[in-house]
C-alpha positions as CSV (number, residue, x, y, z in Angstrom):
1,X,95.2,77.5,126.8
2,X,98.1,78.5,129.4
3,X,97.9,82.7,130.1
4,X,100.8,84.1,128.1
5,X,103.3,87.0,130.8
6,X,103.1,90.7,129.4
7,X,107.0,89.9,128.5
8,X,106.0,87.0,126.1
9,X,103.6,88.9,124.6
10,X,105.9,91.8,124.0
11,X,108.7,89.6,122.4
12,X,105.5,88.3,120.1
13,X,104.6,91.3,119.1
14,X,108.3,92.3,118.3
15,X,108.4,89.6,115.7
16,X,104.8,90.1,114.4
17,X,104.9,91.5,110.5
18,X,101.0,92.3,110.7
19,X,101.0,95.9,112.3
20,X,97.0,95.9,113.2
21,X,98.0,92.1,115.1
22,X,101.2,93.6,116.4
23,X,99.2,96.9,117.8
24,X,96.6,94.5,119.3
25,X,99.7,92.1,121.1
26,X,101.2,95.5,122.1
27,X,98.1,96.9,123.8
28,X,97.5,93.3,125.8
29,X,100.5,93.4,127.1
30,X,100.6,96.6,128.5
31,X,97.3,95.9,130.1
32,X,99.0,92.6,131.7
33,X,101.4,94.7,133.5
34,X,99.0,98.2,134.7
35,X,95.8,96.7,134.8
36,X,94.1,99.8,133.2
37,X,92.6,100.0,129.7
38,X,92.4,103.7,129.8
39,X,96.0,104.1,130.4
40,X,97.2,101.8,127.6
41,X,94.9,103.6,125.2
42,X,96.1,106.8,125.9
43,X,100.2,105.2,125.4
44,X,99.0,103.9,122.2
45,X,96.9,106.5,121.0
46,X,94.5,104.5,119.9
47,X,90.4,104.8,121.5
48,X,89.4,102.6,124.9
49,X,87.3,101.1,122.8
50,X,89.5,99.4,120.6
51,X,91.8,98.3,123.6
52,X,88.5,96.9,125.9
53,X,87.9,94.6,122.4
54,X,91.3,93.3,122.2
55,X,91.8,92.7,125.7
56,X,88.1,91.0,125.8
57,X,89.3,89.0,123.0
58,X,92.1,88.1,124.4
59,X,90.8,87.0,127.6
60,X,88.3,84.8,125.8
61,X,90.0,83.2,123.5
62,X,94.0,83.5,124.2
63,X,95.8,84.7,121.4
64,X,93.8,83.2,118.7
65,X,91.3,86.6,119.9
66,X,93.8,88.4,118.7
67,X,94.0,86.9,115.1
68,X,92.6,89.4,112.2
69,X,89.1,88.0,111.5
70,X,87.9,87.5,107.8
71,X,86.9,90.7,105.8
72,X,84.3,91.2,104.0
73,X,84.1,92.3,100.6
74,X,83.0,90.7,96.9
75,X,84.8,87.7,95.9
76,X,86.7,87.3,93.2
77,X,85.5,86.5,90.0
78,X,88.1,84.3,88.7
79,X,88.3,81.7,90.5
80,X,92.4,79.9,92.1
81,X,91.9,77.3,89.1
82,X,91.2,79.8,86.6
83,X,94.0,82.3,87.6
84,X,96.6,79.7,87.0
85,X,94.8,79.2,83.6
86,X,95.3,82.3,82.7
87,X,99.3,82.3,84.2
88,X,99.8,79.5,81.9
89,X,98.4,81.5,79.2
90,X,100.6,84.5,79.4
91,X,103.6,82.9,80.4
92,X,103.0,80.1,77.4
93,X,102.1,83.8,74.7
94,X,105.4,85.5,76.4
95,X,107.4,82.6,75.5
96,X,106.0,81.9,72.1
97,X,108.3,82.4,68.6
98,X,104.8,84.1,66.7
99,X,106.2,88.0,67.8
100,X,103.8,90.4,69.0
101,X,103.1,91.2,72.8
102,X,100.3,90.8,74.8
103,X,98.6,93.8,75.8
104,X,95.8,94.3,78.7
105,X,93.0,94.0,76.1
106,X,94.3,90.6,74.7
107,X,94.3,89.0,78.1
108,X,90.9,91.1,79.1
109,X,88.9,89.4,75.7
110,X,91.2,86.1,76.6
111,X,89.5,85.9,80.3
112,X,86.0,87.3,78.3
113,X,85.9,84.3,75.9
114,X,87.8,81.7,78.2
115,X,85.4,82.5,81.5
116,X,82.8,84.2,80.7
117,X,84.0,87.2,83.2
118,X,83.9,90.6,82.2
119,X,86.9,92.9,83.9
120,X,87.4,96.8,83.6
121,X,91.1,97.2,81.4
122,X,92.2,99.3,84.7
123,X,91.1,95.9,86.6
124,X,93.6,93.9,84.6
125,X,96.5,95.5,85.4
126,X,95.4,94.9,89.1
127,X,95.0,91.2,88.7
128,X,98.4,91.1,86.6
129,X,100.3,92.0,90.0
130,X,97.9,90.1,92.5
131,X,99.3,87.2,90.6
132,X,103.0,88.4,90.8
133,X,103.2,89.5,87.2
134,X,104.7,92.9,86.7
135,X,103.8,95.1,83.8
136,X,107.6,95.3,82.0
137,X,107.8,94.2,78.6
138,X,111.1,93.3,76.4
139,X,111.6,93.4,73.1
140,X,109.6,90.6,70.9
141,X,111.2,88.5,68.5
142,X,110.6,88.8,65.0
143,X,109.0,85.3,63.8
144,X,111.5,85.1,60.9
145,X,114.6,85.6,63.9
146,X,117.2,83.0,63.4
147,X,119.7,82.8,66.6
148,X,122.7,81.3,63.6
149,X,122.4,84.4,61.3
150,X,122.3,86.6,65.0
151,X,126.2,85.0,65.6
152,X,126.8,85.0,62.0
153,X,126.8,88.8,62.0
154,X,128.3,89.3,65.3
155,X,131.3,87.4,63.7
156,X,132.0,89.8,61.4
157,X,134.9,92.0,62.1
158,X,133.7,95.9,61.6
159,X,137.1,97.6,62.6
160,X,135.1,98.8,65.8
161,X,135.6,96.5,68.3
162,X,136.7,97.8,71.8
163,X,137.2,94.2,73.1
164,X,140.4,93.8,70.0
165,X,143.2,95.8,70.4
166,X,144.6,97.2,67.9
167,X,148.5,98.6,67.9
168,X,149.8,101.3,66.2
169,X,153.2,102.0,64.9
170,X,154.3,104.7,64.2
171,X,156.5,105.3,61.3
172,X,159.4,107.9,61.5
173,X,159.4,110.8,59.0
């Protein structure tokens, strides 16, 4: 583990997109070059506290100190394997010819009878975006839609066509 210079650090935490990682990189390299926690608390305006942690960290164990440790909280209730399940299943029912959309409560009583996990409908829409789905719907196709009769009628000519020009004469009186 080789000491990193309060310039290295700086041009690390220039590129870091984590802003808590970035404030902590930030705060050890300002104590590198003054040597004085309280000082680089009060630039940062953040609490000595906070800066004697990171710097302790840091001193410890290098820059992995600095790293965001694991947060607590419940798991999830679906599990990776599951979620993809269920990504099949909406992108194989937004693909399919039967018409119809799916709603929140069809994929809520889909992950009820599939997993045996019971969500809130508000919950749903929360999961839908942690797994990059995005709530906009298009229009459904009609199960008796036929893409030959669609460019059948587009075919026919209804005198309104911008794309045809038409040319008048004119006719003298």
């Amino acid at each position: 583990m080789k000491p990193e210079t309060a310039e290295s650090l700086l041009s690390l935490s220039k590129r870091e997109k984590n802003p808590h990682k970035r404030m902590r990189l930030l705060a050890v390299s300002l104590f590198l070059q003054c040597h004085n926690r309280t000082l680089v608390a009060s630039q940062l305006k953040v609490a000595r506290s906070s800066v004697n942690l990171w710097v302790s960290s840091y001193l410890g164990q290098g820059l992995a100190g600095l790293e965001d440790k694991p947060r607590l909280g419940k798991k999830p209730s679906l599990s990776n394997e599951q979620k993809r399940r269920l990504a099949r299943y909406i992108e194989f029912k937004a693909q399919s010819d039967e018409g119809g959309r799916l709603t929140g409560a069809d994929i809520q009583q889909y992950i009820s009878s599939e997993f045996n996990v019971e969500y809130h409908p508000n919950h749903i829409y929360k999961l839908l975006k942690s797994m990059g789905f995005c709530w906009i719907t298009s229009r459904s196709r009609h199960p008796k839609q036929t893409q030959s009769l669609q460019d059948a009628f587009k075919k026919v000519s209804s005198g309104n066509d911008p794309s045809r020009s038409h040319s008048y004469t004119t006719t003298p009186d």
